[in-house]
C-alpha positions in Angstrom: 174.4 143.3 112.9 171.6 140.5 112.6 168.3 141.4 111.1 166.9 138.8 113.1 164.8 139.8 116.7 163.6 137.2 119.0 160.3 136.0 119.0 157.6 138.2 121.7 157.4 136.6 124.9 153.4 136.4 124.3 154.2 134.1 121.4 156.7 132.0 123.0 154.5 131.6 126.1 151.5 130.8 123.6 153.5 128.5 122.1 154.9 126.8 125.3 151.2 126.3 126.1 150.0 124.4 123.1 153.2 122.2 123.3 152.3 121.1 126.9 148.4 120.5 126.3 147.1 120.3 122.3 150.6 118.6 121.4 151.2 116.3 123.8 147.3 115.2 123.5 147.3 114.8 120.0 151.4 113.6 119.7 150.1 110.4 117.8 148.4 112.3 115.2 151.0 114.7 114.6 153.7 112.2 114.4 151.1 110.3 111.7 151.1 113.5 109.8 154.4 113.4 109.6 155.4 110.3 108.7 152.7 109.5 106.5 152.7 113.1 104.9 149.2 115.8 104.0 146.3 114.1 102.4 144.0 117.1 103.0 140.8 117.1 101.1 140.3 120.7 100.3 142.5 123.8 99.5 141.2 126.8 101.1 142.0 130.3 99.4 141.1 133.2 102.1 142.2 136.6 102.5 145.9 137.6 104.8 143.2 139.3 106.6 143.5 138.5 110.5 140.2 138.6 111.4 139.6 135.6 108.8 139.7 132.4 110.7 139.0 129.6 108.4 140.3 126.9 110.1 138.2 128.0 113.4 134.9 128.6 111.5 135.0 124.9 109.7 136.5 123.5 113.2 139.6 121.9 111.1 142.2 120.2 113.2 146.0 120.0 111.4 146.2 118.2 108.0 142.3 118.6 107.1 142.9 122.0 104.7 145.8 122.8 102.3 145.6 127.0 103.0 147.1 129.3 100.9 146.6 133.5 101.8 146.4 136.7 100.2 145.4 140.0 99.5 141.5 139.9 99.3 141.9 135.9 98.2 142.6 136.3 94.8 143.3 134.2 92.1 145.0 135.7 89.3 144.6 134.4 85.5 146.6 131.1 84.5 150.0 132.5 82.9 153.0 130.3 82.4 155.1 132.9 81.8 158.3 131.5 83.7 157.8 134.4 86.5 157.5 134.2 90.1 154.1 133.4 91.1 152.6 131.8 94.2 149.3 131.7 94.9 148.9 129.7 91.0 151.8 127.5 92.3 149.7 126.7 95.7 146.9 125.8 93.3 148.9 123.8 91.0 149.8 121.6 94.0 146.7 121.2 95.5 145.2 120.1 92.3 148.1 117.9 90.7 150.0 116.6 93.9 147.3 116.6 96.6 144.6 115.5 94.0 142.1 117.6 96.5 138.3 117.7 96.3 137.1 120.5 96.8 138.6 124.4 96.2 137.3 126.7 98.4 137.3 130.4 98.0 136.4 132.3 100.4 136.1 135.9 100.6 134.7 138.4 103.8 133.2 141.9 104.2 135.2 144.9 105.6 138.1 143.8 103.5 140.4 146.3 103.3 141.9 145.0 100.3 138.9 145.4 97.7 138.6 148.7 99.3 141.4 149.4 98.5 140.7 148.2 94.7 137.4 150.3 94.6 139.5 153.5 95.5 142.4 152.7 93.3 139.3 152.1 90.4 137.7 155.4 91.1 140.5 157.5 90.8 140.9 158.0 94.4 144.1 156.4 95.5 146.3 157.2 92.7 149.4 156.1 94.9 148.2 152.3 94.8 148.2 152.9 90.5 152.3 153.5 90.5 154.0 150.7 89.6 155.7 150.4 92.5 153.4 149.4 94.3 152.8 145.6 95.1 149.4 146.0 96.3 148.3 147.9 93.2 149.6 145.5 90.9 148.0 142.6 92.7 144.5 144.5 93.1 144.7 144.8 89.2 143.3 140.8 89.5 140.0 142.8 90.6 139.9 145.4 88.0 136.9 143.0 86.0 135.3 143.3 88.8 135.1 146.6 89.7 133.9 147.4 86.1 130.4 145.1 87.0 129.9 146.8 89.7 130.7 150.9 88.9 127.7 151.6 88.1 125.8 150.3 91.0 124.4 153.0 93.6 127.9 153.9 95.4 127.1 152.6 98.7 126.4 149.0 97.5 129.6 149.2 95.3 132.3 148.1 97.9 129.8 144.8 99.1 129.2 143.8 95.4 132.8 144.0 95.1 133.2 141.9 97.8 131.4 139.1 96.4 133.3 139.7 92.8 137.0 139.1 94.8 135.2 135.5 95.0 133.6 135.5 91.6 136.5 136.6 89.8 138.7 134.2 91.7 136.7 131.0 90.7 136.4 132.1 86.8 140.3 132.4 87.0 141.2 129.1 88.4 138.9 127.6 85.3 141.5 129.1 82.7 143.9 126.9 84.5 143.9 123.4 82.3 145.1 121.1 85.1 141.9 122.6 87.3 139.3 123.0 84.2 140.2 119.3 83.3 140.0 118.1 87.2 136.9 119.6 87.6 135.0 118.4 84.3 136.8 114.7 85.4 134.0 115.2 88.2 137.5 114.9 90.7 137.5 118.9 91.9 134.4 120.7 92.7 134.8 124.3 93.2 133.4 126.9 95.9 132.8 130.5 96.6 132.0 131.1 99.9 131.5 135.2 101.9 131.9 135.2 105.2 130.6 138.3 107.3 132.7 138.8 109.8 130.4 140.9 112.1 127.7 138.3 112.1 129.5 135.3 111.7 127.5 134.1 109.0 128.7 132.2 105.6 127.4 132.8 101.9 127.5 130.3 99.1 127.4 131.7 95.7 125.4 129.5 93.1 124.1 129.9 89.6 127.7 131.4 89.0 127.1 133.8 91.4 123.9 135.2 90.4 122.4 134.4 93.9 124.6 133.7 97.5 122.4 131.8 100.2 123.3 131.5 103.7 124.6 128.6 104.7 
């Protein structure tokens, strides 16, 4: 028996229509990309979230962004260890074989992923501290986090935390040398961006995330 299903009909008839109008008006371009390979300027890091849309918010069109998603767009600490890891081998493209601008992090409220991490911090979703469990382990990237913001008033905890996924994630692409040297070369700039995904509105964190402005 095959594990494989076919594809939903609403995704083949999607698909079906961005063949007939978006390809077929842009065919040149694609074909370029192609041929000619990615030259993107920036590498976007956002969460697996669904309701993140970062190529819709920036209005990128194929080949502008190098994407790579996760839980709650994490970046864990540099460690050649000779393991498995992705989201530092995404990076380690971007930076080395892309040669890309600008690294963009960007985080969002209502992620259910730091949630998840605040619980699992607390003491109140022991299940996600087994060692079974993939989400737990990955959440542990966050634990620094959660200990700047525990003893905040509990119902700002979850927000600051939030804004920490993003912190956290740009002090840990600094301990990796190809990225630190890159960005003191005055070749990579790095960003930390929140998006609110009830307003629709985008933070920037500067001073090292001391202050976020609106963009």
């Amino acid at each position: 028996m095959s594990d494989l299903s076919p594809l939903p009909q609403y995704l083949i008839k999607r698909y079906q229509g961005w063949r007939a109008t978006s390809y077929n008006e842009n065919a040149a371009w694609y074909r370029r990309l192609a041929n000619e390979g990615q030259r993107p300027r920036a590498m976007v890091i956002s969460c697996c979230d669904s309701r993140v849309h970062v190529t819709g918010i920036f209005g990128a069109d194929s080949g502008e962004f190098f994407i790579h998603r996760n839980i709650a767009n994490l970046v864990p600490p540099y460690a050649p260890d000779g393991q498995q890891h992705g989201t530092s081998a995404a990076v380690e493209y971007a930076v080395t074989a892309l040669k890309v601008a600008h690294l963009i992090v960007v985080g969002h409220t209502r992620c259910g992923g730091v949630a998840g991490c605040h619980a699992m911090c607390s003491g109140a979703a022991p299940e996600l501290e087994e060692t079974t469990s993939f989400v737990g382990r990955w959440m542990d990237i966050l634990r620094p986090g959660y200990d700047r913001v525990k003893d905040l008033p509990s119902e700002q905890q979850v927000s600051a935390l939030e804004r920490e996924a993003v912190l956290v994630s740009i002090r840990n692409l600094m301990t990796f040398p190809f990225v630190q040297a890159a960005v003191e070369r005055g070749e990579l700039s790095l960003h930390g961006l929140l998006h609110d995904i009830s307003e629709g509105t985008l933070l920037q964190a500067e001073d090292d995330g001391a202050s976020w402005t609106q963009i």
